[in-house]
VMD Tcl script that draws the C-alpha trace (Angstrom):
set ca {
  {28.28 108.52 91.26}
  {25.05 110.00 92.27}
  {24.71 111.65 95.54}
  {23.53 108.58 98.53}
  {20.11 109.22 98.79}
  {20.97 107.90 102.37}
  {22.87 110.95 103.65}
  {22.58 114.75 103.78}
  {24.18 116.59 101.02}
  {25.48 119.00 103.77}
  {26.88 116.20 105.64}
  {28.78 114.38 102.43}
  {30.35 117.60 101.72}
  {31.73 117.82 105.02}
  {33.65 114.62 104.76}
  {34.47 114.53 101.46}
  {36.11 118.50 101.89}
  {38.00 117.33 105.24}
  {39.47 114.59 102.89}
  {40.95 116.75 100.89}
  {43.54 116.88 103.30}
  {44.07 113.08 103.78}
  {47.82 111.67 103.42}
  {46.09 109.03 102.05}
  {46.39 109.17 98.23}
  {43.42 106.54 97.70}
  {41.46 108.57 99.65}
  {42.41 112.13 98.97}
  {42.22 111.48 94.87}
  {40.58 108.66 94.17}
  {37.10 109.57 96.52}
  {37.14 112.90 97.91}
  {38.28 115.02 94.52}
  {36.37 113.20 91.85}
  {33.09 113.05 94.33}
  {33.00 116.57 94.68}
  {34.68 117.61 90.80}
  {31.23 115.32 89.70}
  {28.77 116.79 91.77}
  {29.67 120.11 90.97}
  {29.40 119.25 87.25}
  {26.42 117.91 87.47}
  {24.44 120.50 88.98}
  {24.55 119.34 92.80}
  {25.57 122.53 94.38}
  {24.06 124.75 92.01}
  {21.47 126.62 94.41}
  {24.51 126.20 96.77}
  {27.22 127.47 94.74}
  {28.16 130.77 96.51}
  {28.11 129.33 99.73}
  {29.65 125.74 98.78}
  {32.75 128.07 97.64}
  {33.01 130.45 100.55}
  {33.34 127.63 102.71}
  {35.93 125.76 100.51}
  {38.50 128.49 99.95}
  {39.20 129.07 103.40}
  {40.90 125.63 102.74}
  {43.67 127.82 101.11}
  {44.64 129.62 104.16}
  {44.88 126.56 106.37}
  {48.85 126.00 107.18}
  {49.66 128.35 104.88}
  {53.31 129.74 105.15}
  {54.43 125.97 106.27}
  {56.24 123.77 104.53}
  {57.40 120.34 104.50}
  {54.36 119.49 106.63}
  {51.26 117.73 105.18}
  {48.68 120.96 105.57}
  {49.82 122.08 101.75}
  {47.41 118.91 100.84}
  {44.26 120.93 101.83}
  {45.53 123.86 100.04}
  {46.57 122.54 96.99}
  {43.12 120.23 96.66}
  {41.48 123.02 97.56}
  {42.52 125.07 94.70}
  {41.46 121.89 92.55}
  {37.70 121.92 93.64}
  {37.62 126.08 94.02}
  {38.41 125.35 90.15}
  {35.61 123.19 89.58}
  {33.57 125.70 91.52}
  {34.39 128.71 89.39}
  {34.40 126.27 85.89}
  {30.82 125.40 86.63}
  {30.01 129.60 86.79}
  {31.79 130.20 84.16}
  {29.53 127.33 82.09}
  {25.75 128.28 83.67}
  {26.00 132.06 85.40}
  {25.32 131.24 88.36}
  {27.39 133.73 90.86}
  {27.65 137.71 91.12}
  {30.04 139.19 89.75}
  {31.91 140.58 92.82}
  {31.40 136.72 94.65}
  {33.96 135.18 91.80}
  {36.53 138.52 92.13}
  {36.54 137.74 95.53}
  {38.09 133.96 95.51}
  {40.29 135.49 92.69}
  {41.67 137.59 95.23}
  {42.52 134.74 97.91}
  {43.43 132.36 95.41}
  {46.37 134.99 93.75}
  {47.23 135.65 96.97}
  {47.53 132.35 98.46}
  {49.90 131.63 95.37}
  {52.28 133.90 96.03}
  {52.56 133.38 99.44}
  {52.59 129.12 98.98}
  {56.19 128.29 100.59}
  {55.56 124.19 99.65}
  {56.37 123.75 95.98}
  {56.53 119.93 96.15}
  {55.36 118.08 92.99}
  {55.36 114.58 94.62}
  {55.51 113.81 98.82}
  {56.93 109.89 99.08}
  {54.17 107.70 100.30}
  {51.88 110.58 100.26}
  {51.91 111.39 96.44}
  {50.80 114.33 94.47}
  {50.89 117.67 96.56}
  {51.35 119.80 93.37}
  {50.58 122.86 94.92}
  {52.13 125.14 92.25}
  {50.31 123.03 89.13}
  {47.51 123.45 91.16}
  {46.96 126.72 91.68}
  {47.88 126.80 87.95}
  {44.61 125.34 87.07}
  {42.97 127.79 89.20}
  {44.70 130.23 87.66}
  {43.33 129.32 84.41}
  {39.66 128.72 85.21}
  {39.84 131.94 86.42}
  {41.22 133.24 83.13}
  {38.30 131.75 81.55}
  {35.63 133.67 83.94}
  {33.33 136.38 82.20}
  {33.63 138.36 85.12}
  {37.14 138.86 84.58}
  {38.07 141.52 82.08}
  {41.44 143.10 80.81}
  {42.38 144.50 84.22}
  {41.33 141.41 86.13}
  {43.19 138.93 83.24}
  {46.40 141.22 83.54}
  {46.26 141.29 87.37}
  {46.59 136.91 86.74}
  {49.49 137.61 84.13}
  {51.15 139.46 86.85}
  {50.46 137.19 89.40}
  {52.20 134.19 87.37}
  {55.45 135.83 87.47}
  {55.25 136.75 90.84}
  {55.04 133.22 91.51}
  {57.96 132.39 89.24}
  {60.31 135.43 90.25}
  {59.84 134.70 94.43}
  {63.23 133.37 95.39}
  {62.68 129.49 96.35}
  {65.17 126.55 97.05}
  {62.99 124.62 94.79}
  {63.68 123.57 91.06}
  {60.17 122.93 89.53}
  {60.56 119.32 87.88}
  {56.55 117.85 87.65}
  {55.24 119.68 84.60}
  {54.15 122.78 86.54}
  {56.14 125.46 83.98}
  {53.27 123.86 81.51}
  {51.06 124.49 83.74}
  {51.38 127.63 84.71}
  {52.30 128.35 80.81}
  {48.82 126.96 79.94}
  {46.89 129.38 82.44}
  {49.14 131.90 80.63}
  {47.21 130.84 77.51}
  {44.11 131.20 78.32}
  {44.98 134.54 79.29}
  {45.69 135.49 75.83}
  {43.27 133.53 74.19}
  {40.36 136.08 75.56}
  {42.45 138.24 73.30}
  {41.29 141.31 75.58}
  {45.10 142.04 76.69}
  {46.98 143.86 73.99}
  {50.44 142.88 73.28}
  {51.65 146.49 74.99}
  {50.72 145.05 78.07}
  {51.89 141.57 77.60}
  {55.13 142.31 76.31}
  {56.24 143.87 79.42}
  {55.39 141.18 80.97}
  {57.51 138.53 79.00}
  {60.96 141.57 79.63}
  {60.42 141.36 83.01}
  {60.64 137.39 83.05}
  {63.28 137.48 80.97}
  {65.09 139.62 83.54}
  {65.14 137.44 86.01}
  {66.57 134.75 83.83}
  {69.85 136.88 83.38}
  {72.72 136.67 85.13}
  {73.08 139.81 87.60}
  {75.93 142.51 86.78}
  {78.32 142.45 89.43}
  {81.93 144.72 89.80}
  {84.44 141.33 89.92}
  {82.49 139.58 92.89}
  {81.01 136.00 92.41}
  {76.69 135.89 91.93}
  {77.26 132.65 93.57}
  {75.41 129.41 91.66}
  {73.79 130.58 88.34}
  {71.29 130.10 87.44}
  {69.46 130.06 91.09}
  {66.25 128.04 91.26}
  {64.08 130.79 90.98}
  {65.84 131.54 87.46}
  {65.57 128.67 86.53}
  {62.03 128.09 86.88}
  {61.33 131.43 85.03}
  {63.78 130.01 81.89}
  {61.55 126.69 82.01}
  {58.06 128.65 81.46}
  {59.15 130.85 79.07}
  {60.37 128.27 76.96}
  {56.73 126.34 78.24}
  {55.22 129.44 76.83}
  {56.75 130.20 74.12}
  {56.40 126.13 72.31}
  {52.56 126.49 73.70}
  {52.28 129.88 71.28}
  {54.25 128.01 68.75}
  {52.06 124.61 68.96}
  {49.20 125.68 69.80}
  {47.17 124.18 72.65}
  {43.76 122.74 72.83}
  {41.25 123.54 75.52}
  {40.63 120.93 78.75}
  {38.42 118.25 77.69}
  {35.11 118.67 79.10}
  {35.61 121.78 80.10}
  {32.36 124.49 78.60}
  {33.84 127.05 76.49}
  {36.84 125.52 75.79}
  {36.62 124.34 72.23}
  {35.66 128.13 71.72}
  {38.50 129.77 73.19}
  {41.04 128.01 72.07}
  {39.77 127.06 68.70}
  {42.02 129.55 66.91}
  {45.62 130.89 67.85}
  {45.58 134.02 70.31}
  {45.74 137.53 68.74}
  {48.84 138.76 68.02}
  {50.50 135.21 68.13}
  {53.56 136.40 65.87}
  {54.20 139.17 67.94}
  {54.04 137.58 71.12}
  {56.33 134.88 70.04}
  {58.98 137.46 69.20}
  {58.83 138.65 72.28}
  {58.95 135.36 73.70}
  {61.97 134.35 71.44}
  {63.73 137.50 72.50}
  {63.58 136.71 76.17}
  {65.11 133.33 75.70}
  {67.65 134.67 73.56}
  {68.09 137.00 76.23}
  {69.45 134.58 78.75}
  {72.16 133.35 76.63}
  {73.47 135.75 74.23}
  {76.14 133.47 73.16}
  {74.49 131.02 71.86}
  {71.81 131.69 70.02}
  {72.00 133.56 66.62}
  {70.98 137.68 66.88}
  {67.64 138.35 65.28}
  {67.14 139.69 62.25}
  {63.22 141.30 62.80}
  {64.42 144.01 63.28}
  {62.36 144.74 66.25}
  {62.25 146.80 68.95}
  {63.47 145.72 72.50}
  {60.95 145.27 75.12}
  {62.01 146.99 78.35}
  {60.15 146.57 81.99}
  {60.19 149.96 82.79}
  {61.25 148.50 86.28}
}
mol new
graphics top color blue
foreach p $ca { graphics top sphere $p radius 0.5 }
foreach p [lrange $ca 0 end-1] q [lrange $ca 1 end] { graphics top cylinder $p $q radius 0.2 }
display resetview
């Protein structure tokens, strides 16, 4: 849908971005979202783009640190068009360097610090903060201006997310989410597997069982591990698969048009990790390889 030649640009955007928040599932994905996700691909905001995405990321510090309240709606749809927004820069150049780094910065940190993990609200519908954010994650991943510190700061970031204790078990595909923004990671092949494998031990640590002296851990695994055993094993069929890039999406056939570098090694790692969590059942590898340690 074009943009009404009837009303401001401004003023639509207005509307449309305080809909974001609606409770109103018709209204909140079925106008609001794909009316903005369309202009944006279509050029509407380009000579607006830096200031179209200042003003929409302070969306994801509205209610933030509630939960079980409607405001995660305007945070989580948020991160949907800030990912349109930074998709769009990563197709045509269109933003500074430092103005993309920036809304990496509030969106990582406005991921950790999400408290509402629900997937689906009843008569409300998707919330999805977590898958969300995700998808941010990954259009981020795909951003020029981000480089091996910037792409390893996102890696971290992910298992942040994944390691925070929660009362929430993650059931609406967001471990292949958040696996898939893990993949485009190491698809720009820029992190090296010294970094990366780290990074898979200290996942796999918080899958295992804690050492205690004869004193109960209490349930096991806790939500939190379990989460963390769900993407690794996300991650680790992903790296075994393959995956293809979003449809539409500039770049994409590019990027992921061949496996990642260093696919066999980072699948032993993987495959060690969710060995790792239960010793007992799965056979002892034969690689010969070395063990991957945190250095935590």
């Amino acid at each position: 849908m074009a943009v009404p030649s009837d009303r401001s640009l401004n003023d639509l955007t207005l509307e449309l971005v305080d809909m974001l928040a609606s409770s109103d599932a018709d209204v909140r994905d079925g106008i609001a979202f794909p009316l903005l996700a369309t202009w944006i691909s279509t050029g509407e905001y380009d000579g607006l783009l830096r200031g179209f995405g200042n003003g929409v990321v302070t969306g994801l510090r509205a209610g933030l640190g509630n939960q079980g309240d409607l405001t995660v709606l305007r945070r989580s749809y948020t991160a949907l068009v800030l990912s349109e927004i930074i998709c769009r820069d990563n197709e045509m150049q269109l933003l500074p360097a430092a103005t993309v780094m920036g809304w990496g910065d509030q969106a990582t940190s406005w991921l950790v610090r999400e408290k509402d993990l629900r997937g689906w609200i009843p008569d409300v519908g998707w919330a999805h903060a977590l898958a969300n954010g995700a998808d941010l994650v990954g259009a981020l991943a795909r951003s020029p201006h981000f480089d091996m510190l910037e792409l390893t700061v996102l890696l971290d970031v992910i298992a942040d997310r994944l390691l925070i204790p929660t009362d929430h078990v993650l059931r609406h595909g967001e471990d292949d989410r958040l696996a898939y923004a893990a993949m485009a990671v190491l698809h720009r092949g820029v992190v090296s597997p010294n970094v990366v494998e780290p990074w898979l031990a200290r996942l796999g640590a918080g899958t295992q069982r804690p050492r205690t002296r004869g004193s109960s851990v209490g349930e096991w695994p806790t939500p939190a591990a379990y989460n963390t055993s769900r993407f690794l094993r996300a991650l680790y069929v992903q790296l075994a698969l393959g995956v293809k890039g979003r449809a539409g999406v500039a770049g994409d056939d590019e990027l992921f048009g061949a496996q990642p570098p260093h696919r066999a090694d980072l699948l032993l790692a993987a495959i060690e990790q969710i060995r790792g969590e239960t010793p007992w059942l799965f056979a002892a590898t034969t690689s010969g390889r070395r063990t991957v340690t945190t250095g935590r």
